[in-house]
C-alpha positions in Angstrom: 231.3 -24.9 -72.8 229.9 -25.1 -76.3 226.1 -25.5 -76.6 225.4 -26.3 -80.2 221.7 -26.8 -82.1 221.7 -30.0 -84.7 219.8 -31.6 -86.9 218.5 -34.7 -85.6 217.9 -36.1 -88.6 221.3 -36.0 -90.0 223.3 -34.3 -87.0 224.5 -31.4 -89.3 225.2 -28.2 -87.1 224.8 -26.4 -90.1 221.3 -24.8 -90.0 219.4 -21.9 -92.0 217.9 -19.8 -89.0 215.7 -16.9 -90.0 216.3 -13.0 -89.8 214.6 -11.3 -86.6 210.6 -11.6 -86.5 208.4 -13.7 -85.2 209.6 -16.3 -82.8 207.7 -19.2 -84.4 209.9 -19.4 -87.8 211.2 -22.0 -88.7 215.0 -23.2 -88.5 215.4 -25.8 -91.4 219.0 -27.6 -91.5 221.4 -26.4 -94.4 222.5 -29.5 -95.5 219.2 -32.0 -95.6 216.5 -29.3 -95.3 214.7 -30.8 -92.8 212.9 -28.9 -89.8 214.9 -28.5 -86.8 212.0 -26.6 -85.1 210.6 -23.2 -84.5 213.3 -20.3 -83.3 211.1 -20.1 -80.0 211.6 -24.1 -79.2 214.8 -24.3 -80.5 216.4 -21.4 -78.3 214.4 -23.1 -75.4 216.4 -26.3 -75.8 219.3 -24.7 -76.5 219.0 -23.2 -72.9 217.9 -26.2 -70.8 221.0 -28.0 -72.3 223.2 -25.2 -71.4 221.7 -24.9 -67.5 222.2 -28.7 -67.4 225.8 -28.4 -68.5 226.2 -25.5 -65.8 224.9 -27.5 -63.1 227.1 -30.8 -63.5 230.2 -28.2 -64.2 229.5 -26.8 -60.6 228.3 -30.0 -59.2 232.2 -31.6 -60.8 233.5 -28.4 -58.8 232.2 -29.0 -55.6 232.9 -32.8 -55.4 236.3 -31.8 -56.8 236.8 -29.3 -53.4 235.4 -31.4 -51.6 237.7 -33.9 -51.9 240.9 -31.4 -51.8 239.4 -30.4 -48.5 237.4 -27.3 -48.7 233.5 -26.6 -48.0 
């Protein structure tokens, strides 16, 4: 599982993230320069789409041994 941050203005992954500091910089996208959002929302997204992926992954697992006859 890949979990990948884009520009939703012109869906380039490519993005300019600041160095360490404060949370609330500003990650612009390489290839438009638009604003993708701060590092702090960003890396907040980032993680609810990865726990979302997780939970259908297991949820696909345990219908998928479920059906092959394990509980």
């Amino acid at each position: 599982m890949q979990i990948k941050a884009k520009c939703a203005a012109c869906g380039s992954e490519q993005l300019l993230i600041p160095g360490d500091g404060e949370k609330d910089q500003m990650i612009r996208c390489a290839k438009c320069n638009a604003n993708v959002g701060d590092k702090k929302a960003v890396n907040e997204a980032l993680r609810k789409r990865a726990k979302q992926e997780a939970d259908k992954m297991i949820a696909d697992l345990k219908k998928g041994l479920g059906k092959a006859g394990f509980k």
